[in-house]
C-alpha positions as CSV (number, residue, x, y, z in Angstrom):
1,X,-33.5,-19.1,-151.9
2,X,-36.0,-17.3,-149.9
3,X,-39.8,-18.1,-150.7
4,X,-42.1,-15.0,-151.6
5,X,-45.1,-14.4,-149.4
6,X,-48.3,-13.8,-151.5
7,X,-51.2,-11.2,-150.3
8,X,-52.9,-13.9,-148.6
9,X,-50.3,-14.9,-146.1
10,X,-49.2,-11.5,-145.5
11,X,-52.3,-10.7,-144.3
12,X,-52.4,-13.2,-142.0
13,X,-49.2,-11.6,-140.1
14,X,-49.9,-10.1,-137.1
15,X,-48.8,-6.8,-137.0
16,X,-46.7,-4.9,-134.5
17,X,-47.5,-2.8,-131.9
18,X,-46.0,0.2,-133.7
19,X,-47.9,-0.5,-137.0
20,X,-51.3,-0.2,-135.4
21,X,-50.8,3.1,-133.9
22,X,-49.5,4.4,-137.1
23,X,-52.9,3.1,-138.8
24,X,-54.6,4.4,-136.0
25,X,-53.0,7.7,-136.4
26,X,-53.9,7.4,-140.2
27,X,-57.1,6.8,-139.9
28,X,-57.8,9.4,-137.5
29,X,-56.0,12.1,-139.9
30,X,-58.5,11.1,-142.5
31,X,-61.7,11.1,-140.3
32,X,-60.4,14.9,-139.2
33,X,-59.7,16.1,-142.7
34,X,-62.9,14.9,-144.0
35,X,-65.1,16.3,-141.0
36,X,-62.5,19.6,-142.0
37,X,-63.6,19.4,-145.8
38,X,-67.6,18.8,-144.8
39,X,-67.2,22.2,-142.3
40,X,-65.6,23.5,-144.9
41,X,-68.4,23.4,-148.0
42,X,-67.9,25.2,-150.7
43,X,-65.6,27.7,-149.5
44,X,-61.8,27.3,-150.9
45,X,-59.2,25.8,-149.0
46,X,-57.3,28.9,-149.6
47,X,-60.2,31.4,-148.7
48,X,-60.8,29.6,-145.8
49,X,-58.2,30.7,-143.2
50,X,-60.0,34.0,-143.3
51,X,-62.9,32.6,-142.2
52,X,-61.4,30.0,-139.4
53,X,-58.9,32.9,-138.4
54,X,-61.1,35.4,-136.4
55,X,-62.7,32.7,-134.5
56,X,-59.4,31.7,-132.6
């Protein structure tokens, strides 16, 4: 029977090459959208194409 790994020793794993790009990639996503939403302010997410539109 196969012993179950508890939170502590998983995090001791060292994770694959693959994993930390995909964190990486994560992590930048959430640094963009957040700059995006600060930029943003109040206006809606909807409204806010036709602002961002005319300046491409």
């Amino acid at each position: 029977m196969a012993k179950k790994k508890n939170k502590v020793e998983e995090s001791l794993v060292p994770k694959d090459e693959k994993t930390l790009k995909m964190e990486g990639v994560q992590n930048l996503y959430n640094f963009l959208f957040e700059a995006c939403n600060i930029l943003r302010g109040p206006v809606s997410q909807d409204n806010f194409k036709d602002y961002i539109t005319p300046i491409f």
